[in-house]
BAMAR-451678 format. One line per field, with one value per residue: x negated, y, z negated of N, C-alpha, C in turn. Coordinates in nm, 4 decimals, decimal comma, padded with zeros to 6 digits, always signed. Example, Ala and Ser with C-alpha at 12.3 -4.5 7.8 and 13.67 -1.06 7.14 Angstrom:
// residues 2
npx = -01,3190 -01,2850
npy = -00,5690 -00,2250
npz = -00,7800 -00,7080
capx = -01,2300 -01,3670
capy = -00,4500 -00,1060
capz = -00,7800 -00,7140
cpx = -01,3200 -01,2900
cpy = -00,3300 +00,0030
cpz = -00,7800 -00,7870
//
This chain:
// residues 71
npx = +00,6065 +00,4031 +00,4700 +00,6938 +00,5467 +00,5141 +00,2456 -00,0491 -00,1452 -00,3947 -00,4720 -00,4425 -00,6024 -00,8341 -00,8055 -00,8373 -01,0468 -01,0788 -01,1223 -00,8959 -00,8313 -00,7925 -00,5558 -00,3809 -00,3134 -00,2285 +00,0053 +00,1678 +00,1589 +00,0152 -00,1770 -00,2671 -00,2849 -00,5627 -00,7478 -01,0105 -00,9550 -01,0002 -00,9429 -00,6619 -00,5230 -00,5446 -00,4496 -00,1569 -00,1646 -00,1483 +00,0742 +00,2442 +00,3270 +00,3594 +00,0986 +00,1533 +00,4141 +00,4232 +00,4942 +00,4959 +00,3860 +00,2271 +00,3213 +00,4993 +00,8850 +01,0636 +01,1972 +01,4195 +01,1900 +00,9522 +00,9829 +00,9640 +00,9671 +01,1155 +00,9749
npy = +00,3374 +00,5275 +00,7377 +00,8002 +00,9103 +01,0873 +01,1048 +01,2282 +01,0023 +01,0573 +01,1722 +00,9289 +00,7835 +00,8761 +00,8348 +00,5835 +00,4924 +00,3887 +00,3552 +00,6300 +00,4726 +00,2910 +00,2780 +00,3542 +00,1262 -00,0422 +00,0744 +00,0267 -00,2271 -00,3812 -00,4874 -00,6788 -00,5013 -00,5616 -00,5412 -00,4122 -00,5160 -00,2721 -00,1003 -00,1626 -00,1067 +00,1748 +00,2206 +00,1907 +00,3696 +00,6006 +00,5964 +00,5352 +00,3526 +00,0832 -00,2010 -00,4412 -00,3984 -00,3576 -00,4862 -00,8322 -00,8157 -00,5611 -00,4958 -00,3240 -00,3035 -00,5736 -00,7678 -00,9168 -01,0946 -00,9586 -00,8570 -00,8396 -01,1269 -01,2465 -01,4425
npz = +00,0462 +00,0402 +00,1454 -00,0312 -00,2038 -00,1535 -00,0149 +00,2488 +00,5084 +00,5206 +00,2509 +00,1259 +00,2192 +00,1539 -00,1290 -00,2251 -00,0663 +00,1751 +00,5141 +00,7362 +00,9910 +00,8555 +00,6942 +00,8991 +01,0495 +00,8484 +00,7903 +01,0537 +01,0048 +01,1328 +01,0911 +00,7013 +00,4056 +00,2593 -00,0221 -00,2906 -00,6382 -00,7850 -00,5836 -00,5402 -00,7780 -00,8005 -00,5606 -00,6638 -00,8036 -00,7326 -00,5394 -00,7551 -00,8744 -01,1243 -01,1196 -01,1657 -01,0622 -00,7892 -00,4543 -00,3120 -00,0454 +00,1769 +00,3995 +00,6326 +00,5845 +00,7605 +00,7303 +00,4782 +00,3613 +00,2593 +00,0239 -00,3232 -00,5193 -00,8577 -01,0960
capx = +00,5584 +00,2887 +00,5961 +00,7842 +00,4560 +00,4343 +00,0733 -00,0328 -00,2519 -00,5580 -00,5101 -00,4344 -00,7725 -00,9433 -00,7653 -00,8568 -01,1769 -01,0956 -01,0977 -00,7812 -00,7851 -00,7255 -00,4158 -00,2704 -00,2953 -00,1228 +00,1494 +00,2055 +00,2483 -00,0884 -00,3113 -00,1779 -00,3574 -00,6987 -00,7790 -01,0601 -00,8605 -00,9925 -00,8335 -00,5268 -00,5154 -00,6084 -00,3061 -00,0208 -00,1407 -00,1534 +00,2269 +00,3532 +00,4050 +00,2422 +00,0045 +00,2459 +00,5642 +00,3791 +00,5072 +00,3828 +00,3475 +00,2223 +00,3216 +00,6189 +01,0073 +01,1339 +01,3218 +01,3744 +01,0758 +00,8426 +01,0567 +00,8814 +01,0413 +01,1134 +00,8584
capy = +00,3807 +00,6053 +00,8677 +00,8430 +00,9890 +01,2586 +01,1142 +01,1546 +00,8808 +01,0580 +01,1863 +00,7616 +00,6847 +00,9515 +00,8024 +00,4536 +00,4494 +00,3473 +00,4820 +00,6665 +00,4120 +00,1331 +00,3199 +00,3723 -00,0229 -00,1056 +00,1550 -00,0064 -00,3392 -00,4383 -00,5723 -00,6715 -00,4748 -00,6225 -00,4295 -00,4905 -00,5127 -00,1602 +00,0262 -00,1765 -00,0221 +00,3224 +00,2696 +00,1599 +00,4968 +00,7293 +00,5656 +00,6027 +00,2506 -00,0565 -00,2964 -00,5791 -00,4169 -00,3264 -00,5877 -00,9177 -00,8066 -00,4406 -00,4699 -00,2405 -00,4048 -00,5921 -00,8095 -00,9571 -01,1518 -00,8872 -00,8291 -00,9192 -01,2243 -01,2750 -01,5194
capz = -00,0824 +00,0641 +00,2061 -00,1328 -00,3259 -00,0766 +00,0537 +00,4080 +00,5474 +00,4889 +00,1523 +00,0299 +00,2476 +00,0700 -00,2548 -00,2486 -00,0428 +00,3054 +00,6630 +00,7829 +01,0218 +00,8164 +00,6583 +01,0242 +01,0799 +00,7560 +00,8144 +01,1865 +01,0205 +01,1992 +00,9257 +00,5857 +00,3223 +00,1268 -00,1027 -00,4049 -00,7522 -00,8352 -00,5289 -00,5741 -00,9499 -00,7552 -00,4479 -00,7457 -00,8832 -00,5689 -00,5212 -00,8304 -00,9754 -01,1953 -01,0866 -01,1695 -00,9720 -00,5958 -00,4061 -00,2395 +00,0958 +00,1695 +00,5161 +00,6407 +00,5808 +00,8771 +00,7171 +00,3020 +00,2864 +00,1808 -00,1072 -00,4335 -00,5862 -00,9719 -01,1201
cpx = +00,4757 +00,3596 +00,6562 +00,6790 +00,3935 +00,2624 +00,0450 -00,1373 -00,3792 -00,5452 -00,4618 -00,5428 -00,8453 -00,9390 -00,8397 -01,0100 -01,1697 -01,0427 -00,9577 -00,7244 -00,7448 -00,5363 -00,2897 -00,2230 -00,2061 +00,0223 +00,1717 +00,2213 +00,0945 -00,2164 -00,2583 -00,3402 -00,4566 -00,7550 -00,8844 -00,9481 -00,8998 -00,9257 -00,6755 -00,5168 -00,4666 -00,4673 -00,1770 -00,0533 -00,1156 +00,0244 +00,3355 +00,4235 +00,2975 +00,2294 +00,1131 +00,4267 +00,5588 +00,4263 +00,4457 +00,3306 +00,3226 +00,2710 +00,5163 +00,7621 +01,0298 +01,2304 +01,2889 +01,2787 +00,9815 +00,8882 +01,0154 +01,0014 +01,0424 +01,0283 +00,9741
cpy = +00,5078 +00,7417 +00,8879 +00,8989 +01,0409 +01,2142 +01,1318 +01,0758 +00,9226 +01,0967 +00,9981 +00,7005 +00,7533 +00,8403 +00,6933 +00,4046 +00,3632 +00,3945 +00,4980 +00,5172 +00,2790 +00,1507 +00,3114 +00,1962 -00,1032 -00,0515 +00,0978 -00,1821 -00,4686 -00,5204 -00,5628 -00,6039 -00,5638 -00,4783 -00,4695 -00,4439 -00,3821 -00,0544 -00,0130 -00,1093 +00,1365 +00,3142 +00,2673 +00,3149 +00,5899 +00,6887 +00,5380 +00,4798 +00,1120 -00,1359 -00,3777 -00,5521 -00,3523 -00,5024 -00,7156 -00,8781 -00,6411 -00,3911 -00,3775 -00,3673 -00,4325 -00,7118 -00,8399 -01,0217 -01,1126 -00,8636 -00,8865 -01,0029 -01,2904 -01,4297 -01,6552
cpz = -00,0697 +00,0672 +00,0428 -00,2787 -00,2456 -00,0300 +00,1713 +00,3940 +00,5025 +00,3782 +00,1179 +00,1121 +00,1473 -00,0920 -00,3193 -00,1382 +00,0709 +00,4416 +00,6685 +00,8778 +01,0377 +00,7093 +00,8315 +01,0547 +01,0056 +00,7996 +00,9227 +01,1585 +01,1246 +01,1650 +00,7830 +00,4804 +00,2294 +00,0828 -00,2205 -00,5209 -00,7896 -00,7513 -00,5434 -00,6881 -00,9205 -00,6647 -00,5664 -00,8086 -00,8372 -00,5899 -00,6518 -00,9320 -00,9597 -01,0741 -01,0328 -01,0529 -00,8097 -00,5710 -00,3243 -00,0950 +00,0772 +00,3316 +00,5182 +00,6595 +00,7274 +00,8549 +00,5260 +00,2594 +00,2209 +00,0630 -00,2400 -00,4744 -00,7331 -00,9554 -01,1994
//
């Protein structure tokens, strides 16, 4: 998501209010994103899409489970 709204790592730490090197950890799949409900608000906006359609997992694809799943 981060790549397909043109961000690098440090402009979406700057964005949302946390170290570079907690962006490198997510991107590597190494810590699943926590976020408070106002930077989530703040990352769906940096990347370009609603609240409600960021997916359940923020961790990088490795297989279909991260895949949000109709309600």
């Amino acid at each position: 998501m981060r790549l397909n709204a043109q961000l690098s790592q440090e402009q979406l730490a700057r964005e949302i209010s946390v170290a570079i090197s907690t962006i490198r950890r997510w991107s590597k799949g190494q810590a699943e994103p926590t976020m408070t409900v106002a930077q989530m608000k703040k990352f769906g906006s940096c990347v370009k899409h609603k609240f409600d359609d960021l997916p359940n997992s923020l961790l990088p694809l490795k297989n279909s489970s991260a895949i949000k799943t109709s309600k």
